[in-house]
C-alpha positions as CSV (number, residue, x, y, z in Angstrom):
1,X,0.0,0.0,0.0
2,X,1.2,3.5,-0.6
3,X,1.1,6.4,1.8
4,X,-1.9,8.4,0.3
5,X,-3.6,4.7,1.1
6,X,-2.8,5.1,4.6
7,X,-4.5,8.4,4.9
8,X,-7.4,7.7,3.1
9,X,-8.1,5.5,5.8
10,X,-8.3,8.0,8.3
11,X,-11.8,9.9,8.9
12,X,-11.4,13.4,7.2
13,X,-11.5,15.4,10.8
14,X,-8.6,13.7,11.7
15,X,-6.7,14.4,8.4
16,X,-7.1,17.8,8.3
17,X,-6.4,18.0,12.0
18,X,-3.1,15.9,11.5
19,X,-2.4,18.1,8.2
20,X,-2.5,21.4,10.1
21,X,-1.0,20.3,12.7
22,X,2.0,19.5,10.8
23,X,2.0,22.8,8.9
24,X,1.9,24.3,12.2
25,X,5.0,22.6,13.5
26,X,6.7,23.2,9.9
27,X,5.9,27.1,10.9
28,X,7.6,26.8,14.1
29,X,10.4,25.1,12.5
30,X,11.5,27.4,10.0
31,X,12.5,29.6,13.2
32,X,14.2,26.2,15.2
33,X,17.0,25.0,13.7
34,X,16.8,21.2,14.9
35,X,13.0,20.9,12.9
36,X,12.9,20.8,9.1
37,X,10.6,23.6,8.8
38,X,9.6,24.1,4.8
39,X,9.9,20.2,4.5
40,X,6.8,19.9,7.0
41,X,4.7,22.5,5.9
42,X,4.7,21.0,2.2
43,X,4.0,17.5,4.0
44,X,1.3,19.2,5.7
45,X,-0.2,21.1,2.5
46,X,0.1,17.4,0.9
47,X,-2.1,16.1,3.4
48,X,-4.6,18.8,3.4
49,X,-4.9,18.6,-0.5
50,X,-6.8,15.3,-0.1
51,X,-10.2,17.1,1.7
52,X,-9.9,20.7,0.8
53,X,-10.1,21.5,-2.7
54,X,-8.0,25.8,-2.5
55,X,-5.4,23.6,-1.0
56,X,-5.6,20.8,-4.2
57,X,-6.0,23.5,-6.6
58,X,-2.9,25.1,-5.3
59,X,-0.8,22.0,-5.3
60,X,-1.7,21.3,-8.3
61,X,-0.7,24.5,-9.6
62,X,2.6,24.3,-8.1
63,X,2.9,21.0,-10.1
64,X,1.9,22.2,-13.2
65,X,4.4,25.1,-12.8
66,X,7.1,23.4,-12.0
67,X,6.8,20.6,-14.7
68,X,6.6,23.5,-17.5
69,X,9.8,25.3,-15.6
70,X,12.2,22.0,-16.0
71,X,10.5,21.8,-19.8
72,X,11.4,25.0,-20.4
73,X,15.2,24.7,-18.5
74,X,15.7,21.4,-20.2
75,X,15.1,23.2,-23.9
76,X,17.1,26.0,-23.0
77,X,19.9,24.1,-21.8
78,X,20.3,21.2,-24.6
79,X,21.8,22.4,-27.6
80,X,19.8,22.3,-31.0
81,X,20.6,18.4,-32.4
82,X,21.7,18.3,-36.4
């Protein structure tokens, strides 16, 4: 089984109250230095996009952009072939 298996387990209050919770510490832990701060706030955003559809729309957004921004790195970068 794969993670997003896992959670779909879970009721929905206790996703979103385990996704925010986790974006909450990832707030906290961009200011500690011990806690992985931007790593849990994407983890959390991740698990909020499953049941709230501004989050979903915004991940996959960020997807979208960031597929089109290696496309466009990757043309830029590889010489023209003859």
């Amino acid at each position: 089984m794969r993670w997003r298996d896992y959670l779909r387990m879970l009721p929905m209050p206790l996703r979103i109250l385990l996704g925010a919770m986790i974006v909450a510490t990832g707030m906290v832990g961009v200011f500690l230095p011990f806690v992985q701060g931007l790593l849990l706030i994407f983890i959390g955003l991740w698990v909020l996009s499953h049941d709230i559809p501004a989050v979903r729309r915004w991940r996959r957004q960020g997807s979208v952009w960031w597929a089109r921004r290696r496309e466009r790195k990757r043309i830029l970068l590889d010489p023209p072939r003859r």
